[in-house]
C-alpha positions as CSV (number, residue, x, y, z in Angstrom):
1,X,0.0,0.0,0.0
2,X,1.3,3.4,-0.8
3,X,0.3,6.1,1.8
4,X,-0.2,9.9,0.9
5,X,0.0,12.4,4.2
6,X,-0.5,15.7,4.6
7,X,-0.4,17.7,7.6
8,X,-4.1,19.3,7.2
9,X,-7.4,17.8,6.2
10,X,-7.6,20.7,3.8
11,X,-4.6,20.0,1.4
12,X,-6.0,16.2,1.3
13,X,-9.7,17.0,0.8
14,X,-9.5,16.4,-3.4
15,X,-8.6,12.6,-2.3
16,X,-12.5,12.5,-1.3
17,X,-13.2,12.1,-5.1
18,X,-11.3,9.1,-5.1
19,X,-13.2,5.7,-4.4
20,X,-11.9,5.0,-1.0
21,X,-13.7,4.5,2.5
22,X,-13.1,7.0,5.4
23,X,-11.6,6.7,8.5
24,X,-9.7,7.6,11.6
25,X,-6.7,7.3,13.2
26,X,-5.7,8.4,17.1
27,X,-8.2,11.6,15.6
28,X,-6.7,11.9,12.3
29,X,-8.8,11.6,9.1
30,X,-8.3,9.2,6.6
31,X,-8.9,7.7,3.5
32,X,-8.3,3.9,2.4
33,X,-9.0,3.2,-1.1
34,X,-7.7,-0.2,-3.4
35,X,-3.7,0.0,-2.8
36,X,-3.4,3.6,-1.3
37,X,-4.1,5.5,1.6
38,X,-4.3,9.1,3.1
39,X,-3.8,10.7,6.3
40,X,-3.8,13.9,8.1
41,X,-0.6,14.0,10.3
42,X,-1.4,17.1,11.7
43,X,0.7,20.6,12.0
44,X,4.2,20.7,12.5
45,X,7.0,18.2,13.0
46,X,6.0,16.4,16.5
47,X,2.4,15.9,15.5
48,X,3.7,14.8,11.9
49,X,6.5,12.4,13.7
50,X,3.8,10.6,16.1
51,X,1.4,10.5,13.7
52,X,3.1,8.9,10.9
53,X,5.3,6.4,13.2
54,X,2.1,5.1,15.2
55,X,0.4,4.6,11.9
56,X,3.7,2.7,10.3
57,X,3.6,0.5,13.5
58,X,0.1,-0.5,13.3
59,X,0.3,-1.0,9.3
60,X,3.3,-3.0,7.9
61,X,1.5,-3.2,4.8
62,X,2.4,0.3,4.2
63,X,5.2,0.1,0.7
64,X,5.8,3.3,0.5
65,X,5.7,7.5,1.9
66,X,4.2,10.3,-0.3
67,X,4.2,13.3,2.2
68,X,2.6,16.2,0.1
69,X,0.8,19.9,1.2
70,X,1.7,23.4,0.7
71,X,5.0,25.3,1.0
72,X,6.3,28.9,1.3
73,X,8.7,29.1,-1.9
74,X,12.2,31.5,-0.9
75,X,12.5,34.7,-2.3
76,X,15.1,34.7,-5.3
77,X,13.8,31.3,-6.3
78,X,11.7,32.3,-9.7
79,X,9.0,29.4,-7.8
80,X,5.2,30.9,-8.0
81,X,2.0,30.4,-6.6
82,X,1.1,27.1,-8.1
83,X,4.5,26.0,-9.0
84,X,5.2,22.0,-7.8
85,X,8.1,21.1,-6.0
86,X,9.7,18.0,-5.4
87,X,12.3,17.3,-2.6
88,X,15.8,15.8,-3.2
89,X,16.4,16.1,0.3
90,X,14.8,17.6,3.5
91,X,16.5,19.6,5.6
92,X,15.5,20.1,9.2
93,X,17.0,23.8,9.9
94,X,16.0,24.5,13.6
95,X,17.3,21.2,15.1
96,X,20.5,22.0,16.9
97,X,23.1,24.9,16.6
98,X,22.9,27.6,13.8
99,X,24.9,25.4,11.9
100,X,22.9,22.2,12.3
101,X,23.7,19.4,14.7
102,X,27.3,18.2,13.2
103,X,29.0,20.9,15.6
104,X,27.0,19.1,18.7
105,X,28.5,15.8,17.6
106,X,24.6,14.4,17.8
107,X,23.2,12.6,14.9
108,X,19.6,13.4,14.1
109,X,19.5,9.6,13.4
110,X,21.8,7.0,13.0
111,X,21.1,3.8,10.5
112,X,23.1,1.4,9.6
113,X,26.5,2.9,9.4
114,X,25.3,6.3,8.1
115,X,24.9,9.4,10.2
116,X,21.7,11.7,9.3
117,X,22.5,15.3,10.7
118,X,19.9,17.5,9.4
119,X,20.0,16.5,5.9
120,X,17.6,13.8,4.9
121,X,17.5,12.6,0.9
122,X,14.6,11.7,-0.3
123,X,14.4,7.9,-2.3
124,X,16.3,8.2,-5.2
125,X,14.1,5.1,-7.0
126,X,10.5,6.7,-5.7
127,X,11.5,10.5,-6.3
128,X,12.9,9.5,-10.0
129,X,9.9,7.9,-10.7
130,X,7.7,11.1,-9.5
131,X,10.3,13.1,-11.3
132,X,9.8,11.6,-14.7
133,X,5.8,11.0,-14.2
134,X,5.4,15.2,-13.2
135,X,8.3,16.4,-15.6
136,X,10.3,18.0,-12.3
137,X,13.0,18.9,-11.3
138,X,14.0,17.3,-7.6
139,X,15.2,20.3,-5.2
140,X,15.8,20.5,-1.7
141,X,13.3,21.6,0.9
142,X,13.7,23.0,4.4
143,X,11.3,22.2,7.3
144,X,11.5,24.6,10.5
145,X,8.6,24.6,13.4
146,X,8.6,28.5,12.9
147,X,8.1,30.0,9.8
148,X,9.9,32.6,8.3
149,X,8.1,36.0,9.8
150,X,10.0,38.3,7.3
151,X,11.5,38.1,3.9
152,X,15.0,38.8,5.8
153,X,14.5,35.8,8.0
154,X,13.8,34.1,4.9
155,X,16.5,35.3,2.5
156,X,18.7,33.9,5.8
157,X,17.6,30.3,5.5
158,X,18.0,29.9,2.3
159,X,21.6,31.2,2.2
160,X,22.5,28.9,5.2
161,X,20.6,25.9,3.8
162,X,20.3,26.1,0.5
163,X,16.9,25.2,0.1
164,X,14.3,26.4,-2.3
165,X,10.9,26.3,0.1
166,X,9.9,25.6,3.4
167,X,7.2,23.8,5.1
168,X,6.5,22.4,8.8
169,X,6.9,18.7,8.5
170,X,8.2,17.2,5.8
171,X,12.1,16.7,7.3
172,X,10.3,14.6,10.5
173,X,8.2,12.6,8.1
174,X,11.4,12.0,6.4
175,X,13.5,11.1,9.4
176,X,10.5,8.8,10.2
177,X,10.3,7.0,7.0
178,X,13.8,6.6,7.1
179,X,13.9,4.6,10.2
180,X,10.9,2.9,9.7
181,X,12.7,1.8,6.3
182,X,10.1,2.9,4.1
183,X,11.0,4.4,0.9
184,X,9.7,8.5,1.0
185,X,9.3,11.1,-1.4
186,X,8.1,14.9,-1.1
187,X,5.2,16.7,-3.3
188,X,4.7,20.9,-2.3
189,X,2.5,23.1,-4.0
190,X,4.4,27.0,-3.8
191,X,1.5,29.0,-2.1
192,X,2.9,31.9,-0.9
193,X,6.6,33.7,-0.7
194,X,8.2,32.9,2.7
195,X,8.3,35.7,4.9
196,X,5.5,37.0,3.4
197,X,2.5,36.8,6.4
198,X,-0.4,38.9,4.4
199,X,-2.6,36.2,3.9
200,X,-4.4,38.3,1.1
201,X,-1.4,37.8,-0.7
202,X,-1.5,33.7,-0.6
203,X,-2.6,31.9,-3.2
204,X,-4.0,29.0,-1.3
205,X,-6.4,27.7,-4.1
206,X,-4.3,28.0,-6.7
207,X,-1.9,25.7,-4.9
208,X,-4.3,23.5,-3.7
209,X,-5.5,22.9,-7.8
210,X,-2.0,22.1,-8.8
211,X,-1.5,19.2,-6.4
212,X,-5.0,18.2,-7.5
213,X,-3.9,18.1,-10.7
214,X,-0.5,16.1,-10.4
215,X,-1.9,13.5,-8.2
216,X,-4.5,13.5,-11.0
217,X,-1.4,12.9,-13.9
218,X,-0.3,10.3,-11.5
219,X,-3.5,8.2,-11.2
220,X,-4.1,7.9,-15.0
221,X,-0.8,6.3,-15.4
């Protein structure tokens, strides 16, 4: 079974067209149709790390990871409202010192001979595939619990990280997958410039239709 998550109900609602019966989850909604399911992890990266890991547990059937929502795309980046984005890598940016946990000496996580830091790449076989399918471009992604509240703050992230757009979960539903062994991959719909905190100038719907429409592409294949 491949299983989509999302951190809100709202980026997963187009799933409802899908045959599939509801259901929930320690409060979480969810979908489970013939070889897929969906579920709402929840906002930010605790809620997205006990969510998904509890769910993994309970469901070895689970193949494979698709973690997909919205994302605030860095200034200087060319991405717009609408614009897909798939992850390389996610990067966990406010986990440790300014420079990450390597200066602490702590792994983030540790798996069979390889230390994770704050750096987590994607599956190279799944993303490919996604990559080919969508006609993108994989770039890295940064997750932070706090979002950028200026474009200043942003512009800073992206110059120490190097990462195109951010979001609030994706780097512990990453870390997750990767202990749980299960093979993950990133989707993010650009719906906003980071930093920027007027709402009016969002484009929520507009990102919300283009991940409608790729997970659309990817059904019909």
């Amino acid at each position: 079974m491949d299983l989509f998550v999302s951190a809100t109900a709202m980026e997963g609602a187009f799933l409802e067209a899908w045959p599939g019966v509801p259901f929930e989850f320690h409060g979480r909604a969810g979908i489970r149709g013939e070889g897929w399911a969906w579920l709402e992890l929840g906002v930010g990266k605790v809620n997205a790390a006990a969510t998904l890991s509890a769910f993994l547990q309970a469901h070895p059937e689970v193949r494979r990871v698709l973690i997909f929502g919205l994302a605030g795309a860095y200034p200087g980046t060319g991405l717009r409202p609408g614009a897909l984005v798939l992850a390389s890598e996610e990067i966990q940016a406010d986990l440790g010192t300014a420079f990450g946990m390597k200066p602490l000496g702590f792994p983030a996580l540790r798996l069979e001979g390889t230390d994770y830091y704050n750096r987590f790449p994607a599956d190279a076989a799944l993303t490919a595939e996604l990559a080919e399918r969508l006609g993108l471009l994989p770039m890295p992604l940064v997750t932070c619990d706090r979002v950028s509240e200026s474009l200043e703050v942003a512009h800073a992230i992206r110059r120490q990280w190097g990462g195109v757009a951010e979001n609030m979960e994706g780097a512990a539903v990453a870390q997750v997958a990767l202990w749980h062994r299960r093979p993950w991959a990133e989707l993010r719909a650009i719906s906003n410039v980071a930093g920027v905190r007027k709402k009016s100038e969002w484009r929520i719907p507009e990102a919300l239709a283009a991940l409608r429409s790729a997970f659309e592409r990817l059904r019909s294949r």
